[in-house]
KOLGUMI-141411 format. One line per 8 residues: their letters; for each residue x, y, z of N, C-alpha, C. Coordinates in steps of 0.001 Angstrom, whole numbers. Each point is the difference from the previous one (the first is absolute). Layout:
BEGIN
A	X,Y,Z,X,Y,Z,X,Y,Z; ...
//
This chain:
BEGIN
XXXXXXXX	59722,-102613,56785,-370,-1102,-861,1255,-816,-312; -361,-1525,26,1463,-710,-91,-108,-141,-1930; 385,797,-446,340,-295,-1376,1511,-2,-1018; -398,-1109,-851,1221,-222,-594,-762,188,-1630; 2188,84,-772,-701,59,-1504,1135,-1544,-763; -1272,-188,-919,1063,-569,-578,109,482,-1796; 1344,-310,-489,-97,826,-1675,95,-1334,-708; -669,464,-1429,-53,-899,-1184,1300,-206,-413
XXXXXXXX	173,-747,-914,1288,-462,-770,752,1270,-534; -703,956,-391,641,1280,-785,-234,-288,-1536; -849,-699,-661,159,-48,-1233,-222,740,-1022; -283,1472,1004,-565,1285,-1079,775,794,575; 1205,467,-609,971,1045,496,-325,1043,-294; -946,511,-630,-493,1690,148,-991,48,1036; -87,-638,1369,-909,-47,868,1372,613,1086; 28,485,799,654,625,1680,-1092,-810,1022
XXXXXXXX	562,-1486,62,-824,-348,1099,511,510,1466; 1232,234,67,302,706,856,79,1397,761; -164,599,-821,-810,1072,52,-1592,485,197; -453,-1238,-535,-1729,-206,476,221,-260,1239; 385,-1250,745,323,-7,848,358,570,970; 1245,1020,-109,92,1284,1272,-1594,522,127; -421,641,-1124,-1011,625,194,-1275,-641,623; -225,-1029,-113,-936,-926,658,-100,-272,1236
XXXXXXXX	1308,333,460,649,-148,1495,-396,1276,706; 336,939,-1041,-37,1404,963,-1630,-80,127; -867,-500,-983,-1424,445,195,-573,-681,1003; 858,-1412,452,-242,-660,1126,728,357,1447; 537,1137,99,469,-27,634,1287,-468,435; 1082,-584,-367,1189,-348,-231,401,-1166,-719; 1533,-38,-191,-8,-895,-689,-270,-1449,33; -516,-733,-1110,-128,-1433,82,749,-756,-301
XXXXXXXX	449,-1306,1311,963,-637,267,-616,-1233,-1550; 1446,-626,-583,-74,-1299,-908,-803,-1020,796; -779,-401,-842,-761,-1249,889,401,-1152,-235; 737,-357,1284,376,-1643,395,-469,-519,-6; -114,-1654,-192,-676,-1247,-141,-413,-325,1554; 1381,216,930,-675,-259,1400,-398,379,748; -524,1368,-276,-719,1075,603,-1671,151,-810; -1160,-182,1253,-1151,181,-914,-300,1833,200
XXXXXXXX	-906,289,-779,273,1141,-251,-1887,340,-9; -507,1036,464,-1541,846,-393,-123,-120,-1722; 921,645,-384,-134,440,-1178,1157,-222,-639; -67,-238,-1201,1644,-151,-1073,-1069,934,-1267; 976,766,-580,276,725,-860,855,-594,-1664; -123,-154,-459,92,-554,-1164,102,454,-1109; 980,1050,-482,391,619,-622,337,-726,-1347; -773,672,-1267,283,-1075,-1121,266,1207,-1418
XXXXXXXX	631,-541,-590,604,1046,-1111,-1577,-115,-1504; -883,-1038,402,-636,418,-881,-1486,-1185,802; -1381,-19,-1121,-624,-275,321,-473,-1724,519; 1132,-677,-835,-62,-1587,429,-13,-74,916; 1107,570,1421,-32,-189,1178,522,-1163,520; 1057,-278,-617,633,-1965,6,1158,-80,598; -459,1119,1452,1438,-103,706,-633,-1665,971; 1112,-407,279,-298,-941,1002,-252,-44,1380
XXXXXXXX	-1033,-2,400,31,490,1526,-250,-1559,755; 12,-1491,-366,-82,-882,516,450,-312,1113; 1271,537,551,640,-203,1230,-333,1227,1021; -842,610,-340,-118,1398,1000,-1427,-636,689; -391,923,1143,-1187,-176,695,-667,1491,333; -612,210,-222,-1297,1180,235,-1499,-277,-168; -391,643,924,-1272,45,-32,-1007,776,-846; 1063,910,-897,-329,152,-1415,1147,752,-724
XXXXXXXX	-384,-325,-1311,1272,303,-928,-819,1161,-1101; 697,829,281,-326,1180,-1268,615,204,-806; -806,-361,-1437,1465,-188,-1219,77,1475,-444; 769,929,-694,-186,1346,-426,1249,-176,-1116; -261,723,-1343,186,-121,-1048,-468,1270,-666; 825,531,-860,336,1024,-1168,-1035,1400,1396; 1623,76,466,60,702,1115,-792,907,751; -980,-1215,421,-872,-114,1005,-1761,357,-634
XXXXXXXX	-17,-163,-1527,-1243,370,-412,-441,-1548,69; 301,-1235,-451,-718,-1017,-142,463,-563,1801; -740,-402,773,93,-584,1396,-895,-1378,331; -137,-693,198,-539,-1550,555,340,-220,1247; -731,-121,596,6,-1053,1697,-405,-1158,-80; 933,-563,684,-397,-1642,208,-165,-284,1695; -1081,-135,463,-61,-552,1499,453,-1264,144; 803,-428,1187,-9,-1483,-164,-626,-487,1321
X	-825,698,688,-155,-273,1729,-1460,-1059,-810
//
């Protein structure tokens, strides 16, 4: 699967988005590369420190974006095909 992640601002420092992250990777099967603007991508990952979800993903491209928040219980998909 061609997937990328991208992370929120960090505005909740008792969140380990990075650490969600490894683990998200291993459950996918390895790790997930940062998602570039000039690379389109299956899937982007969207790692957010809480439930707003107000990372910016405007310059990215996927054919869907999965937001995941307060580590990994609240989740949203957005299709864009």
């Amino acid at each position: 699967m061609n997937a990328g992640i991208k992370f929120c601002g960090g505005c909740n420092p008792h969140y380990d988005r990075k650490a969600y992250a490894a683990g998200l990777g291993q459950r996918l099967g390895g790790a997930l590369e940062i998602a570039r603007p000039e690379k389109h991508y299956e899937v982007i990952y969207v790692v957010c420190g809480c439930t707003a979800c107000c990372a910016d993903i405007s310059a990215l491209k996927a054919e869907r974006f999965v937001f995941v928040a307060e580590e990994g219980r609240y989740q949203r998909t957005v299709e864009t095909r």
